[in-house]
C-alpha positions in Angstrom: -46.0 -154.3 -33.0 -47.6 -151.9 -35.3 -47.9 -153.8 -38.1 -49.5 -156.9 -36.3 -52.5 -154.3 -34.8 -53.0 -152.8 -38.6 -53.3 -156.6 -39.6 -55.8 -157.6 -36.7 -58.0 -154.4 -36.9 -58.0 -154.9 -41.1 -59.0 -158.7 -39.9 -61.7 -157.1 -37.8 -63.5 -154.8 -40.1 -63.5 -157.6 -43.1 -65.1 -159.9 -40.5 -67.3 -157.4 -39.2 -68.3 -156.3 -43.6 -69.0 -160.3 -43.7 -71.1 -160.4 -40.6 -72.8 -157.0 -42.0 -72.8 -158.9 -45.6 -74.6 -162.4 -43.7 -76.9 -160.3 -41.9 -78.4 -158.5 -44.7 -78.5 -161.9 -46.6 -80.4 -163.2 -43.8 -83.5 -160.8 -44.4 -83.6 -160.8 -47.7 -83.5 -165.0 -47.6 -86.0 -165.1 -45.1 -88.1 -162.2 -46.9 -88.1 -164.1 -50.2 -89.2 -167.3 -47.8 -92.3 -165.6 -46.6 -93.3 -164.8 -49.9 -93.3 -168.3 -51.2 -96.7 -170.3 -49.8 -95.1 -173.9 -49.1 -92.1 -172.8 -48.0 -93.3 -170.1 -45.5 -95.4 -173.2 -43.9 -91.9 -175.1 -43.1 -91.5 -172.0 -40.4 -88.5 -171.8 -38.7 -87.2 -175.1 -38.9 -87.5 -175.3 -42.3 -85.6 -171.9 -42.9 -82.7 -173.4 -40.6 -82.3 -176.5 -42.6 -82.6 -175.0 -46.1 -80.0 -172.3 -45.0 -77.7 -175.2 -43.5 -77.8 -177.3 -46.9 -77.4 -174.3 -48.7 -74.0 -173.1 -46.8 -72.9 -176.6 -46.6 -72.8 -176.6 -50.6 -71.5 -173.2 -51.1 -68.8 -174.3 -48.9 -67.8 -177.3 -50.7 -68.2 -175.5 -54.0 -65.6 -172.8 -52.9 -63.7 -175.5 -51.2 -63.2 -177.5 -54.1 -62.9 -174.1 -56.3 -60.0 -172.5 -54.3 -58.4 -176.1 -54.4 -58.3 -176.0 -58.6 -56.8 -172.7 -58.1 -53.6 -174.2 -56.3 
């Protein structure tokens, strides 16, 4: 019983380091987007998609990395 709370509370403070970790990514992406003329004009919806494309390939990247490590 003790052992399955230290698991779930060590799950819960790397997930809360990664939520810290995407949060700070977050304003310094959206930062360096302000800074660049055409890219600040997308607004928003630009931001969204070019974050969505970008996490879609980092994903297949480690994806397909992790699988080569098998």
């Amino acid at each position: 019983m003790v052992s399955e709370f230290v698991k779930q509370f060590a799950t819960l403070i790397v997930a809360a380091f990664g939520f810290a970790s995407a949060l700070a990514w977050n304003t310094a992406i959206q930062n360096w987007l302000q800074s660049q003329p055409t890219l600040s004009a997308a607004g928003p919806w630009g931001y969204a998609i070019a974050v969505t494309i970008f996490a879609v390939i980092i994903t297949m990247w480690v994806g397909k990395y992790s699988q080569e490590q098998k």
